[in-house]
C-alpha positions as CSV (number, residue, x, y, z in Angstrom):
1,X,17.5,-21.0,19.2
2,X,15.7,-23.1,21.8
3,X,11.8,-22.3,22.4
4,X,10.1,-22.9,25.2
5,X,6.1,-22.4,24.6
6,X,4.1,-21.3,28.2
7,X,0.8,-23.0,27.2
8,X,-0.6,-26.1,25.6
9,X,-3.8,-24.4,23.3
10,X,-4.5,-24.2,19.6
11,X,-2.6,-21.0,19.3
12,X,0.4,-22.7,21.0
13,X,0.2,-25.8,18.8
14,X,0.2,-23.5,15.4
15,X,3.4,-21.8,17.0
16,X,4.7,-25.3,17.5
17,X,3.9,-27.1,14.1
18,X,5.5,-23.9,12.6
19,X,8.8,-23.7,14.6
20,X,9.4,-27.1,13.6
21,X,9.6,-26.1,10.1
22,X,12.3,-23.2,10.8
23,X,16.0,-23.8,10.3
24,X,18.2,-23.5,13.6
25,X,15.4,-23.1,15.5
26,X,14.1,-25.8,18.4
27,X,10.8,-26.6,19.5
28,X,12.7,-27.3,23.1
29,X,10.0,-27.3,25.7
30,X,6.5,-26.6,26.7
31,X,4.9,-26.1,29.9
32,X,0.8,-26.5,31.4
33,X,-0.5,-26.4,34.7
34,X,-1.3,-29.9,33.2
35,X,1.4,-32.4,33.2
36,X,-0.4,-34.6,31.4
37,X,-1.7,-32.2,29.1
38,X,1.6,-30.6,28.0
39,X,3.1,-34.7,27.5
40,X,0.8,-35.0,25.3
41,X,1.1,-31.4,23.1
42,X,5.1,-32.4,23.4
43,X,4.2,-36.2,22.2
44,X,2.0,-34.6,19.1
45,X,4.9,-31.7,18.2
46,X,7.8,-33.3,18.8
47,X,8.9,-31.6,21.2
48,X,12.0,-32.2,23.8
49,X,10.6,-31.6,27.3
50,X,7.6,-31.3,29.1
51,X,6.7,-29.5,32.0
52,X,3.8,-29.5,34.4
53,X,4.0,-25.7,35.8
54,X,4.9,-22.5,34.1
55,X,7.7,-22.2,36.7
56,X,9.4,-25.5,35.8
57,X,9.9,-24.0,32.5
58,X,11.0,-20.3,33.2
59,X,13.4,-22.4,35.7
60,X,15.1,-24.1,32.6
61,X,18.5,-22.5,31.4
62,X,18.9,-24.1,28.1
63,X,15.6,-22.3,27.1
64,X,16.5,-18.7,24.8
65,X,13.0,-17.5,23.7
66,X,9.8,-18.3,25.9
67,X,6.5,-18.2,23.9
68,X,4.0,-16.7,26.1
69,X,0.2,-18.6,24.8
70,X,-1.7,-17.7,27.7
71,X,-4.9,-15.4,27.7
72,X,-4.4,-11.9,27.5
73,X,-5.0,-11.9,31.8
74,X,-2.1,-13.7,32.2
75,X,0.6,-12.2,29.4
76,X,1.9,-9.8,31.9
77,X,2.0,-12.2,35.3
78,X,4.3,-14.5,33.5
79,X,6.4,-12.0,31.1
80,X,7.5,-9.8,34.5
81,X,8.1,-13.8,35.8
82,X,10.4,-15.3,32.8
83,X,12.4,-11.9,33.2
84,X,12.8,-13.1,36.6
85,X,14.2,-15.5,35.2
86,X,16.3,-14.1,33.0
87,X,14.7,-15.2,29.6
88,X,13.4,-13.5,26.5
89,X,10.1,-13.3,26.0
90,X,7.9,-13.3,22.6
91,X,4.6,-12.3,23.9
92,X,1.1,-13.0,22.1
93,X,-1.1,-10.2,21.2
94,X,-2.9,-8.3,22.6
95,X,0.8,-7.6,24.6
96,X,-1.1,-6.9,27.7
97,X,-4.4,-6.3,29.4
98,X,-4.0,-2.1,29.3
99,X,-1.1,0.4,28.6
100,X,0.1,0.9,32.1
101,X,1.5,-3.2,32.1
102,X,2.6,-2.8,28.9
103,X,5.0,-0.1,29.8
104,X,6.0,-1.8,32.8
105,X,6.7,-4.7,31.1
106,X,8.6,-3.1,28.3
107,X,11.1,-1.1,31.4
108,X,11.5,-4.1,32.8
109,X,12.9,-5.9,29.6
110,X,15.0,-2.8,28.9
111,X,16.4,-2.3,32.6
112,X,17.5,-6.1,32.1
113,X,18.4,-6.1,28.8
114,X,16.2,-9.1,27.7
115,X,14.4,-9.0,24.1
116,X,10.2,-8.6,25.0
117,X,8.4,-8.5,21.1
118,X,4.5,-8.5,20.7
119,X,3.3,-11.4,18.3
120,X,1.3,-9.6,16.1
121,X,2.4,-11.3,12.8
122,X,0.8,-9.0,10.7
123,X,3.6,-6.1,11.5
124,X,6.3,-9.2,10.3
125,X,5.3,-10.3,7.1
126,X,6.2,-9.8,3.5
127,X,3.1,-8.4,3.1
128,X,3.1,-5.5,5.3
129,X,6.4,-4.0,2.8
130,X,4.3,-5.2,-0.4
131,X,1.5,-2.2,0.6
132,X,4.2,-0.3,1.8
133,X,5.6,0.3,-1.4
134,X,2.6,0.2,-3.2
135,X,1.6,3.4,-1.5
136,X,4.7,4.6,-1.5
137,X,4.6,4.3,-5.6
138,X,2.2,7.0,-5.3
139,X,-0.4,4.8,-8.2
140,X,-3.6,5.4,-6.2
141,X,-2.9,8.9,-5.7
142,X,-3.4,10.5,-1.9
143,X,-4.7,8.4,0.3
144,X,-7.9,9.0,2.3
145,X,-9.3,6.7,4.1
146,X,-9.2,3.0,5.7
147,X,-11.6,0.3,6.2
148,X,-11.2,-2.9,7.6
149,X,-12.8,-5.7,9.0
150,X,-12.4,-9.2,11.0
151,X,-14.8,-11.3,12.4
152,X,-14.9,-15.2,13.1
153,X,-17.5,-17.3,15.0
154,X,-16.0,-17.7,18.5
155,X,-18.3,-16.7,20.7
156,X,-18.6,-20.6,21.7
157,X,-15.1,-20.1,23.2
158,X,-15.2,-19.2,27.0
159,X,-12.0,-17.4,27.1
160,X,-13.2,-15.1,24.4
161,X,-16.6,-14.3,26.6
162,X,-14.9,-14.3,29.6
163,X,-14.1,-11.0,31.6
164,X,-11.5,-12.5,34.2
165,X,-10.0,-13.6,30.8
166,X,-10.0,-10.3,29.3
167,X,-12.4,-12.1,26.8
168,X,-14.5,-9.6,24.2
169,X,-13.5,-8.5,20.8
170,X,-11.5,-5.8,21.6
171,X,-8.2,-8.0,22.1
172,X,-8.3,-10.8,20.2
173,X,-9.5,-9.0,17.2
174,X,-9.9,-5.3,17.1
175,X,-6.3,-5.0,17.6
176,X,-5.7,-6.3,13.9
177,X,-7.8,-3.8,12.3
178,X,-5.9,-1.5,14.9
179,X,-2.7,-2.0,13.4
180,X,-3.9,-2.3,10.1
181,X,-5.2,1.2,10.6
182,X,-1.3,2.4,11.9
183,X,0.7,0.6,9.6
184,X,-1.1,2.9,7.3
185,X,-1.7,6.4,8.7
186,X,0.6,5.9,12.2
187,X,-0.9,7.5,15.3
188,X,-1.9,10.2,15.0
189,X,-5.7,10.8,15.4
190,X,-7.4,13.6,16.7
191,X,-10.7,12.1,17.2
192,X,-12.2,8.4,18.5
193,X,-15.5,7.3,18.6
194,X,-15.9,3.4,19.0
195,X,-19.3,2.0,20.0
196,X,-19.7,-2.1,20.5
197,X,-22.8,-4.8,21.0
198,X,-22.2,-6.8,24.7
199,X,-22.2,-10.5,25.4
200,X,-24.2,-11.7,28.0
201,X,-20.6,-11.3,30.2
202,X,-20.2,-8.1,29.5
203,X,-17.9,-8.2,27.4
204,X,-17.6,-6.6,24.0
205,X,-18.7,-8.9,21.2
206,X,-19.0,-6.4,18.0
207,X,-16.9,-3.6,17.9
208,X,-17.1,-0.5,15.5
209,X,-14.2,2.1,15.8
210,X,-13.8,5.2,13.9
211,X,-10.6,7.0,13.3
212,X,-10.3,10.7,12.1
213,X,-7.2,12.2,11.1
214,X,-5.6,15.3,10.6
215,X,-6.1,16.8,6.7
216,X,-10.0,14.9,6.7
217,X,-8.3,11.0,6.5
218,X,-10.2,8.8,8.2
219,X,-10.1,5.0,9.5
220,X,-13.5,2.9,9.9
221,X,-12.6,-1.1,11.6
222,X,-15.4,-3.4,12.5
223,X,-15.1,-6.7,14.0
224,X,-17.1,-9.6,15.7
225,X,-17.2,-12.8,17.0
226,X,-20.4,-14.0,15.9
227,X,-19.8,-14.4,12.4
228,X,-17.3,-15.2,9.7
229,X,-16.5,-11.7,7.9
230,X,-14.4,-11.5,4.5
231,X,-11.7,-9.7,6.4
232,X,-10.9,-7.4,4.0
233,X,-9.0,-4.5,4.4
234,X,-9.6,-1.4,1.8
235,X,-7.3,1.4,1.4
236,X,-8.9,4.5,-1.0
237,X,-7.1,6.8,-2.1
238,X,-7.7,9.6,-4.9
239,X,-6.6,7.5,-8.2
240,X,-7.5,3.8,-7.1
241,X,-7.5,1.9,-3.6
242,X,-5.9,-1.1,-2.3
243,X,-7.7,-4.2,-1.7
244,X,-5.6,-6.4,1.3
245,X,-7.4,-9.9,1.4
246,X,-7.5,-11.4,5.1
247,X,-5.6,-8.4,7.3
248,X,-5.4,-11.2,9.7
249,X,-2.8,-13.2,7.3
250,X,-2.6,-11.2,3.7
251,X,-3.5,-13.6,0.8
252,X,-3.6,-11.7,-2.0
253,X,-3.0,-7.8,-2.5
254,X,-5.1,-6.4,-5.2
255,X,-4.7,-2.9,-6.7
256,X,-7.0,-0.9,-9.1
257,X,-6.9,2.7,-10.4
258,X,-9.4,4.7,-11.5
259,X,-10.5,5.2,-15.3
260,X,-13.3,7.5,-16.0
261,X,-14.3,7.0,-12.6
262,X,-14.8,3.4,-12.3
263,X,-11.9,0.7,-10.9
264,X,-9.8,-1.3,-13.3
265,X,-7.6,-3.7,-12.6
266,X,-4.2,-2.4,-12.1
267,X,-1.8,-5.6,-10.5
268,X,-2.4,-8.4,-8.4
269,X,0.3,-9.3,-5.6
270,X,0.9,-13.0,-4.5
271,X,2.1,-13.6,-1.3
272,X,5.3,-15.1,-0.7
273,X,5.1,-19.0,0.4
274,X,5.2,-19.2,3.9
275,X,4.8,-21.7,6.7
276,X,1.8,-20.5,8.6
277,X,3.2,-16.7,8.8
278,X,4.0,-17.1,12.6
279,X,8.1,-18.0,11.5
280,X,8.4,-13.9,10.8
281,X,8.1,-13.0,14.4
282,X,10.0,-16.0,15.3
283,X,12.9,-15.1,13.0
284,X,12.8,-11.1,14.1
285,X,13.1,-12.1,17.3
286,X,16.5,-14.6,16.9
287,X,18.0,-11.7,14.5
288,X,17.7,-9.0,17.8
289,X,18.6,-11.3,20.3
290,X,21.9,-11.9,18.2
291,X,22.1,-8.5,17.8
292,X,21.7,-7.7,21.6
293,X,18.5,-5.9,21.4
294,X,15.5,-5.3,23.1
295,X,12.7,-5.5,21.0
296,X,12.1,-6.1,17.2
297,X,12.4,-3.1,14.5
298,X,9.1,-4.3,12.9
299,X,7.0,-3.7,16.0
300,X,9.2,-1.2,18.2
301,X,7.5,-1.0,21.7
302,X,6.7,2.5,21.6
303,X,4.0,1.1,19.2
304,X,3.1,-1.5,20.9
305,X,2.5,1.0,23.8
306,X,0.3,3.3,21.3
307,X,-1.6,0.3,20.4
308,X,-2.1,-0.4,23.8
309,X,-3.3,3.1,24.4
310,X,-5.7,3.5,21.8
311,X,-7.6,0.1,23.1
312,X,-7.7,1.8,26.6
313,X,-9.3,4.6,25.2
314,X,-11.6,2.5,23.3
315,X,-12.1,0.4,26.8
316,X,-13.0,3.9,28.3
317,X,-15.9,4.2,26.3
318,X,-17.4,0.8,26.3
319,X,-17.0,1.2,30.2
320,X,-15.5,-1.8,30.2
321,X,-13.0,-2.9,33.3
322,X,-11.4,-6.4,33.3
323,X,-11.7,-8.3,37.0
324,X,-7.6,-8.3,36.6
325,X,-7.4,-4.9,36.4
């Protein structure tokens, strides 16, 4: 499979250093508005061609998969444009600015029958069946409640204080804790509040959602980007909880139960080895491409819509609107 990567960042060169590590799959091209800028990402990766405008690229036939690195502003532009195109299209999270591209984006894919998958590893890793069957096993009882957290200190980065970017919190992190929140309990909430702390943009740069559930289960997320947080992600239920370390890229699972009220130590779960965790999504999407479909099993588009839909609402109550919008 032959990967063409639309943007030359740091996100873009992690994809690349990882593809290059994947059997039967080729780092084949990548594209910037900056010739000189994607000669030299292509120089650093090893990669086959190089192209100085997002067009060039889409315009290339030998290319199977485009890897769409852009900012979140720009993921639905240039996904409508690679179907135009006729390629398939392995979209960075968050998939799109709000809901109403994401579904336009996901009936155009279907009405042409190319593959469209979010790239939100965390739904395509080992680890997300690990605390699937861990709950599943029924060892810390009925669950209750969710808490996770992400934070990093990026507020130096323009794109993530940006509002014609999309920049703030909301997509580049709170989405994790998002899905972290779903894989667990799914979607169906009957009650949001989210409150956040503004940049000087605008913007959202600390986020606090709360999640309530039917049957009294709740969900409490928190993210920043102001500080480094321990990114831990706590699962409770009534005879132990789950301790995930780093939602963003699971490093260790930790379980304990309870014994006269107090945690002990039940199991610790490694992590299988991996390449940088980015090869799962890359590997989904080659399996349903070869398989003819449309999206990938691990992050069906329905959710990605509900995801989508959930950070609108959130959105809603920050009273935040993009420029793009």
């Amino acid at each position: 499979m032959r990967v063409g990567i639309l943007g030359a960042g740091s996100i873009a060169g992690k994809m690349a250093d990882t593809i290059a590590h994947i059997p039967d799959v080729e780092n084949y091209a990548v594209a910037s508005r900056d010739l000189k800028k994607a000669e030299e990402f292509a120089k650093i990766h090893g990669i086959s061609k190089a192209y100085g405008s997002y067009e060039e690229l889409l315009s290339d036939s030998s290319v199977d998969l485009i890897y769409i690195a852009l900012p979140h502003s720009h993921h639905y532009e240039w996904t409508l444009e690679a179907f135009n195109h006729g390629r398939n299209v392995l979209c960075e999270k968050a998939f799109a600015v709000n809901a109403g591209q994401a579904e336009e984006m996901i009936q155009i894919a279907r009405d042409k029958n190319l593959l469209l998958a979010e790239a939100i590893w965390t739904r395509y890793m080992p680890s997300r069946t690990i605390i699937d069957e861990i709950i599943k096993s029924g060892i810390i009882g009925e669950l209750k409640s969710v808490c996770a957290n992400l934070g990093y200190k990026i507020n130096h980065v323009k794109r993530l204080t940006d509002p014609a970017l999309a920049g703030g919190s909301l997509l580049d992190l709170t989405v994790y804790p998002l899905n972290f929140a779903s894989m667990v309990w799914g979607d169906d909430y009957t009650r949001m509040e989210a409150f956040c702390a503004y940049t000087d943009t605008g913007v959202d740069g600390q986020d606090t959602v709360s999640l309530f559930y039917p049957d009294g289960r709740t969900a409490s997320l928190f993210t920043t980007i102001y500080s480094a947080t321990d990114r831990r992600g706590m699962i409770y239920g009534t005879n132990g909880y789950i301790e995930v370390i780093n939602i963003n890229n699971p490093e260790k699972i930790i379980v304990f139960v309870n014994s006269n009220n107090r945690p002990v130590l039940y199991k610790e779960y490694s992590i299988p080895e991996q390449i940088s965790g980015y090869e799962y999504e890359v590997l989904s999407c080659k399996k349903a491409m070869e398989e003819g479909k449309c999206e990938c099993p691990e992050m069906p588009h329905e959710e990605t819509i509900r995801i989508m839909k959930q950070m609108d609402e959130i959105r809603k109550k920050f009273g935040i609107v993009y420029p793009c919008e």
